[in-house]
C-alpha positions as CSV (number, residue, x, y, z in Angstrom):
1,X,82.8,81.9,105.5
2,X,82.5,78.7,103.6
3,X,82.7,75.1,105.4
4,X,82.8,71.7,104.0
5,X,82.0,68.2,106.0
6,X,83.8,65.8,103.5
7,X,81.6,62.8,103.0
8,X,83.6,59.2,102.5
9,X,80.6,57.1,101.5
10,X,82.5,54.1,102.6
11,X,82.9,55.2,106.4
12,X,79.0,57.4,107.0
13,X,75.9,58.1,104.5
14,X,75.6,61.0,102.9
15,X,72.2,61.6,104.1
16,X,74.0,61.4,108.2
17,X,76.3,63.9,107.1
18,X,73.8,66.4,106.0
19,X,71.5,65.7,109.1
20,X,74.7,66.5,111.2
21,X,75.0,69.9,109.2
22,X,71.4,70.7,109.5
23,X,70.4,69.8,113.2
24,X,73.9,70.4,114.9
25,X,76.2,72.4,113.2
26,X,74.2,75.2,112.1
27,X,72.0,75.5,115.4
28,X,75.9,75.6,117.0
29,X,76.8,78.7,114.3
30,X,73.2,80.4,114.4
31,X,73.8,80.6,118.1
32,X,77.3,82.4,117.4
33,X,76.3,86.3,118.0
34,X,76.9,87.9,114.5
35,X,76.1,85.2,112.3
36,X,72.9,86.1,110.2
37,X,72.6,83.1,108.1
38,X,74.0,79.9,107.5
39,X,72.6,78.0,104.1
40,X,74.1,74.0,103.7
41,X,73.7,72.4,100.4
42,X,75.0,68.7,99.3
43,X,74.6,65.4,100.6
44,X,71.1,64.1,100.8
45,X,68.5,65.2,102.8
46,X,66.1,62.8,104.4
47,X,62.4,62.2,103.9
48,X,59.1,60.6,104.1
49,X,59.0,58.8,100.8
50,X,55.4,56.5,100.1
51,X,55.9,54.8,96.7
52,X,52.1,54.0,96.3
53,X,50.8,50.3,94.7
54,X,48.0,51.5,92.2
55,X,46.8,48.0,91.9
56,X,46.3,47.5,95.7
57,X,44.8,51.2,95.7
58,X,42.4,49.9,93.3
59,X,41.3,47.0,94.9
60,X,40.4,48.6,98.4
61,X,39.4,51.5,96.7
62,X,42.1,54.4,98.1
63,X,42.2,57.7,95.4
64,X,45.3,59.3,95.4
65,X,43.9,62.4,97.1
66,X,43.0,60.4,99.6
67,X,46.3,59.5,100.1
68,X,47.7,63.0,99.7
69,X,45.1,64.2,102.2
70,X,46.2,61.6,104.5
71,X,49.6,62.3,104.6
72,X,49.5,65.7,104.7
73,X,47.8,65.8,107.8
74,X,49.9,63.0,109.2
75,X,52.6,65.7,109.5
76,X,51.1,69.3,109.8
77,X,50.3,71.0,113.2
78,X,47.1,72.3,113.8
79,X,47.1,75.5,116.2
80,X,44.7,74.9,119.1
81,X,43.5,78.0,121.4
82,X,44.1,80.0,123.9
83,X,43.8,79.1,127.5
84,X,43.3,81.6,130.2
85,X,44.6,80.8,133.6
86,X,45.7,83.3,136.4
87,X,45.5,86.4,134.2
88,X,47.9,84.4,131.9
89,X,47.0,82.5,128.8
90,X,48.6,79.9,126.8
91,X,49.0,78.7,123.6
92,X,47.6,75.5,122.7
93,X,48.6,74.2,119.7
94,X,49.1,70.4,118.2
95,X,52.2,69.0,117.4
96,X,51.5,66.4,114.2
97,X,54.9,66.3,113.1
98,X,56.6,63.0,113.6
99,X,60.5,61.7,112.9
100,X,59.2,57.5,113.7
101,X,58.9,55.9,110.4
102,X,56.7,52.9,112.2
103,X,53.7,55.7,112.8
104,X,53.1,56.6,109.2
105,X,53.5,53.3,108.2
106,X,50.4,52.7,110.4
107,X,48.5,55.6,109.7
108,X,44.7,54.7,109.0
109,X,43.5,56.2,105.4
110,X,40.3,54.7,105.8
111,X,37.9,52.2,106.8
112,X,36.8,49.2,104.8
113,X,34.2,46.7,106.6
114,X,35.0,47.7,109.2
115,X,38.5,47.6,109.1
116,X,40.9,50.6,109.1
117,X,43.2,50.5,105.9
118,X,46.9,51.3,106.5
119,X,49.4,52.8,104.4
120,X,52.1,50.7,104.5
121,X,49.1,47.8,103.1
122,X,48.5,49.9,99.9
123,X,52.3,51.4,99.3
124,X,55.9,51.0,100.0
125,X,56.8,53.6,102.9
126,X,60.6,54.3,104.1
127,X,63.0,57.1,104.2
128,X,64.7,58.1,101.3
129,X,66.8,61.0,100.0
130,X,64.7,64.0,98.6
131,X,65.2,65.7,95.2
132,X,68.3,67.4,95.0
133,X,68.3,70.4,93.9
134,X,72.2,71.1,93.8
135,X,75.0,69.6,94.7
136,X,78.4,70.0,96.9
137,X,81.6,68.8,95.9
138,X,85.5,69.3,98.4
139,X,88.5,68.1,96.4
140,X,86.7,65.9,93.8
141,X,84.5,64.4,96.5
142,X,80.9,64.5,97.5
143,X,80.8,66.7,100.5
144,X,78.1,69.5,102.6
145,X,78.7,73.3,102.3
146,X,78.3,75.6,104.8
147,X,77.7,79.1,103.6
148,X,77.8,81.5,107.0
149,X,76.7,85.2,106.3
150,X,77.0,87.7,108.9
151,X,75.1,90.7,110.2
152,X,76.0,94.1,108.7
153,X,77.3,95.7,111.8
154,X,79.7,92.4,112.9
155,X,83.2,93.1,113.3
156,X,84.2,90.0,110.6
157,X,87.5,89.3,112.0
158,X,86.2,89.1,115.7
159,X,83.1,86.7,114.0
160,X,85.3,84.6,112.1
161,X,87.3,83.9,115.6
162,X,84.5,82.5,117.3
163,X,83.1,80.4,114.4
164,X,86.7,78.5,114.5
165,X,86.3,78.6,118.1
166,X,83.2,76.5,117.6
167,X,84.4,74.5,115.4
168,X,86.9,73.8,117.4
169,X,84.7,72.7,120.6
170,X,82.8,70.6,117.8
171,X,85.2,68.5,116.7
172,X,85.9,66.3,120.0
173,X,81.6,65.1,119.1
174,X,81.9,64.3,115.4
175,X,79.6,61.3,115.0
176,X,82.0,58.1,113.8
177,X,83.2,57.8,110.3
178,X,82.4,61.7,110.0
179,X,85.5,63.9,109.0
180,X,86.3,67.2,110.6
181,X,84.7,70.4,109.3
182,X,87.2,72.3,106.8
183,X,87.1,76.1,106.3
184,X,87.2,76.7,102.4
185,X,86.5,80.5,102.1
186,X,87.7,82.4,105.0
187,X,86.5,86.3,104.3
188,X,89.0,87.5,107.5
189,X,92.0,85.7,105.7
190,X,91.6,89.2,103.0
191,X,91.4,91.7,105.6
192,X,94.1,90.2,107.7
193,X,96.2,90.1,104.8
194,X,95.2,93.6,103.5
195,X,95.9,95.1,107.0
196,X,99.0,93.5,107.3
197,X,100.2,94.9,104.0
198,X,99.2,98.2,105.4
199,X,101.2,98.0,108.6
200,X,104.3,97.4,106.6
201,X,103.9,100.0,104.4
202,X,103.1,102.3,107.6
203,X,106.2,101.1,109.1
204,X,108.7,101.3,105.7
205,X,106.7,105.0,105.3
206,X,107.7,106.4,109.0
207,X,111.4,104.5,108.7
208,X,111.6,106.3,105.2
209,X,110.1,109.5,106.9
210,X,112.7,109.4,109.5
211,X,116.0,109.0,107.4
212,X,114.8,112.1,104.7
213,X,114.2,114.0,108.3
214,X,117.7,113.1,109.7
215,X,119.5,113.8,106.0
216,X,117.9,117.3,106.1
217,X,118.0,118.6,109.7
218,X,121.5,116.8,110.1
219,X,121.2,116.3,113.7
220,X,119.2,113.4,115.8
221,X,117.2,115.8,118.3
222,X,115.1,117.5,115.9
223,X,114.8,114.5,113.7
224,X,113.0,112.7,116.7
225,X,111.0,115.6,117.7
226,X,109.6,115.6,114.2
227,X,108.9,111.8,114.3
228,X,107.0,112.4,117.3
229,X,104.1,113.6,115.7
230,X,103.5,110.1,113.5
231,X,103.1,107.9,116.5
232,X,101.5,110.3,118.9
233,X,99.1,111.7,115.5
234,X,98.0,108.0,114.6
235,X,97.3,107.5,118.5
236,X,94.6,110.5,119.0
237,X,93.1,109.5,115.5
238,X,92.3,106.1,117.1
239,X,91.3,107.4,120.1
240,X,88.7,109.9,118.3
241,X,87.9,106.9,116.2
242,X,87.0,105.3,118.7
243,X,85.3,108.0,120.5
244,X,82.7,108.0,117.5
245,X,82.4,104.0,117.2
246,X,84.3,104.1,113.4
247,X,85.9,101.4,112.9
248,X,89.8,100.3,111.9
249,X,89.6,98.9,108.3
250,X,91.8,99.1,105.6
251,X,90.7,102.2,103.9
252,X,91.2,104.2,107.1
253,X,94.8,102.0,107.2
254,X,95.4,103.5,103.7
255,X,94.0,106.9,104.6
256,X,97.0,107.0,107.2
257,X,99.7,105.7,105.0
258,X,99.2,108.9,102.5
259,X,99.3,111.3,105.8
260,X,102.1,109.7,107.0
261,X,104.5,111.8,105.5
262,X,102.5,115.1,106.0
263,X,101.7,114.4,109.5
264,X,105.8,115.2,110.5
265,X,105.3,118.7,108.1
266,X,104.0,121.6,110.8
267,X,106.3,119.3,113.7
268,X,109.3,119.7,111.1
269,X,108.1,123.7,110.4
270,X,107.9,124.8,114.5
271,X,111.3,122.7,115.3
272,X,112.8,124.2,112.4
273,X,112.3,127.7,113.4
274,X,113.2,126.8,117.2
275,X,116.2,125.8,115.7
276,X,117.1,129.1,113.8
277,X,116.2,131.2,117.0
278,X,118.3,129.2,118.9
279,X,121.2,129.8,116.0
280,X,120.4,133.5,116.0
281,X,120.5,133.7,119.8
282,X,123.4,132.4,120.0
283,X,125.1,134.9,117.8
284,X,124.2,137.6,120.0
285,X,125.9,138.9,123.3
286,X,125.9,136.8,126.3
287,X,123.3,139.6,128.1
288,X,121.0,139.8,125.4
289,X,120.3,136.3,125.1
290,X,116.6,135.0,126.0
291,X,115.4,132.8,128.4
292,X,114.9,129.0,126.4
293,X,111.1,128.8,127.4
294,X,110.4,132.2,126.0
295,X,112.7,131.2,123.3
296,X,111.0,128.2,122.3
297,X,107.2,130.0,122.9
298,X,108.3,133.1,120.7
299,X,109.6,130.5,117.8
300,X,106.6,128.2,118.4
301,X,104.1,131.3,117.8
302,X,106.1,132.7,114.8
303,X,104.8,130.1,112.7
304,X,101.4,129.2,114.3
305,X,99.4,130.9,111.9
306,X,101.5,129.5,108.7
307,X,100.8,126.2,110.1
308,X,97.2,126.4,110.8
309,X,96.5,128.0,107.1
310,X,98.7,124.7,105.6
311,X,96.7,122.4,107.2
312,X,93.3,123.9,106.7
313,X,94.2,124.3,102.9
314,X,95.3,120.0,102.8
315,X,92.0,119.5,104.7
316,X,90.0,121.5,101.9
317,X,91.3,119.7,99.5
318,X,90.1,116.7,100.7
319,X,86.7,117.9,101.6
320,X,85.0,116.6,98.2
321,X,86.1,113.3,98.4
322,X,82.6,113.3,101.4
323,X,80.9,114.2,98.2
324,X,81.1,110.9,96.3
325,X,77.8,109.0,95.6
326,X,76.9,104.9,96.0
327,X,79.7,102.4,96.3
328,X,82.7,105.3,95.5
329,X,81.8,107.4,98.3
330,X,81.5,104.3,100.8
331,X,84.8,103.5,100.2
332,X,86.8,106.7,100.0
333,X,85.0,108.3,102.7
334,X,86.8,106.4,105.1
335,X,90.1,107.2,103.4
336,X,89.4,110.6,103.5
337,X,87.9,110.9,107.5
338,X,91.0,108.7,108.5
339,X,93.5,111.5,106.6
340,X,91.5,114.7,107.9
341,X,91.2,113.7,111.5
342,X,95.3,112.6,111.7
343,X,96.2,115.7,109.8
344,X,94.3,117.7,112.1
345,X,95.7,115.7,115.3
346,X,99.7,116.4,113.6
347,X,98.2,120.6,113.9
348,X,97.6,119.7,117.4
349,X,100.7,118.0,118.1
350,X,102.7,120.7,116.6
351,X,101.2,123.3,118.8
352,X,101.1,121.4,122.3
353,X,104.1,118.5,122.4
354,X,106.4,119.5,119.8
355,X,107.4,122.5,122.1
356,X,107.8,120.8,124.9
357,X,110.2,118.2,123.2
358,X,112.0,121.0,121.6
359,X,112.4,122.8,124.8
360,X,113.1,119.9,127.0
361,X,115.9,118.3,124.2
362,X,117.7,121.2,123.3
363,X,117.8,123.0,126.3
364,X,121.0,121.5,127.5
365,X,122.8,123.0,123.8
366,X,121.1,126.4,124.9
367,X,122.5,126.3,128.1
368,X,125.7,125.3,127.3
369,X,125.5,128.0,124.2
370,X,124.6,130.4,127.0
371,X,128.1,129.6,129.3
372,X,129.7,128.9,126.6
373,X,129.8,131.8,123.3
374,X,131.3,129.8,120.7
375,X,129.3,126.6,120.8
376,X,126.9,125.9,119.0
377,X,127.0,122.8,118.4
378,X,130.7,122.6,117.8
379,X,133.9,122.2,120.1
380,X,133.9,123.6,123.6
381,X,136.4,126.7,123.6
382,X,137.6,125.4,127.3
383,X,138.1,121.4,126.7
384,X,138.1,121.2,123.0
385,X,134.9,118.3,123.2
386,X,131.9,118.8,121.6
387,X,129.3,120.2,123.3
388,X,125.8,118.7,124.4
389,X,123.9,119.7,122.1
390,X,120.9,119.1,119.4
């Protein structure tokens, strides 16, 4: 993500602004689990600033390195020792570092007659902005960015929720005269829209699916038991998804709209062929006809083995795509486990629910074929209305 803090130099400095970003807002976001980094840049940012008088130097005899040395010791920290106390020690270190502008102003450089030198007699000292070393600009003004990276295994959707939420919580503190973070990149905004593409095309796919089912069987039962398979395919594929920690991303989304239409194939092959048994039992004699659970089993296990060989085959084919080196292979091979594991769960489907739909929808047209001879599915010899059937 990207933010920008706006900066109207009439209302608040830009050197407050950049302060805010530095000491508040990014602590705030570092603490955010997931975030990795976040880098401002813009506005000014404050420091210790000595603009040294050489003639006054001169007089009282001050070299610039003792000036540099001075300084430079004014703010480092010195690490101390380690004190042992109850079988526990301690670090002891010194904290130099100072934010009061009065103490280096009165820092001693020396000693002259007896008399300690300060700096602020041989120098100018006061906070200024440091040397920029790039800029920030938001809309044509002079503003802070933000840039927030994340850590390779964060979810960035899930991230980019609780950094709004944040900033959220954030804004009821803004210092006055300060304007209201903005988000100017949002990575989440291109999956969200990405995903959302994909679930329509899923949904037109499964619609379209349905209606070149329904033209072909001619009859609602069947076309339903075939659409079956989508929903309850896509559902064990998340679940084993989920079962392995792989994530939901669009290449898996787009591995699932090309299987949509094959996932419906062996569901469409066993109902088929439960449909011509049922056509040919009905033909026969009243005695000879079969029980509908045997039925259904015997016309479910005709075409187990032409089903299984189909989808090993589609698998097969793409097997290689596991094969792809670098930057190709991290993208496809989602794609290509997201297609493999739903055509596999459609072979399961076919075998275990599609059955029992076929045997539990139709059964009342096969029991009615089985009082009735001439039924199927047409006019009841008896009444003349159609029969209740597939």
């Amino acid at each position: 993500m990207q933010i920008a803090i706006p900066i109207d130099t009439a209302k608040i400095s830009p050197m407050q602004v950049r302060e805010y970003a530095d000491w508040v807002l990014r602590p705030r976001l570092m603490a955010v689990p997931g975030v990795a980094q976040v880098i401002p840049i813009g506005g000014e940012v404050r420091q210790f600033q000595v603009q040294p008088n050489t003639v006054r130097m001169a007089e009282l005899g001050i070299s610039h390195e003792q000036l540099e040395g001075s300084a430079e010791r004014f703010l480092v920290q010195h690490l101390g020792r380690i004190l042992e106390l109850n079988g526990r020690e301690y670090l002891i270190r010194n904290l130099g570092r100072t934010s009061r502008l009065e103490d280096l102003k009165n820092l001693a450089l020396t000693t002259k007659n007896g008399q300690p030198i300060l700096l602020r007699q041989i120098g100018e000292v006061a906070f200024a902005p440091a040397i920029k070393r790039g800029d920030a600009g938001f809309e044509g003004k002079p503003a802070v960015i933000l840039g927030i990276q994340k850590q390779p295994t964060a979810d960035t959707i899930a991230l980019t929720r609780s950094i709004e939420s944040a900033l959220a919580d954030m804004k009821r503190s803004l210092p006055a005269g300060m304007d209201e973070p903005k988000v100017t990149f949002r990575q989440a905004s291109f999956i969200e829209s990405s995903i959302t593409t994909l679930q329509g095309k899923l949904i037109g796919a499964s619609i379209f699916v349905a209606v070149i089912l329904f033209f072909f069987l001619g009859t609602l039962r069947p076309t339903i038991i075939a659409l079956t398979a989508i929903p309850v395919s896509i559902f064990m594929t998340a679940l084993v998804f989920k079962y392995f920690g792989l994530s939901i991303n669009t290449m898996t989304l787009g591995g699932l709209a090309i299987a949509i239409g094959g996932l419906v194939d062996d569901a469409v092959v066993g109902v088929e062929n439960v449909m011509r048994r049922l056509k040919v039992d009905r033909e026969r004699h009243h005695d000879h006809r079969m029980n509908p659970h045997e039925l259904v089993a015997s016309a479910t296990m005709e075409v187990r083995s032409a089903i299984l060989y189909a989808t090993i085959i589609i698998v097969l084919v793409f097997l290689p795509l596991f094969a792809l080196p670098g930057m190709e292979g991290r993208l496809f091979v989602p794609l290509g486990i997201a297609f493999i594991v739903s055509t596999l769960a459609s072979l399961v489907v076919s075998v275990t629910v599609t059955p029992v739909l076929a045997y539990y929808l139709c059964r009342a047209c096969v029991r009615s074929t089985m009082a009735t001879p001439n039924c199927w599915p047409g006019s009841n010899v008896a009444t003349g209305a159609a029969c209740s059937g597939c």
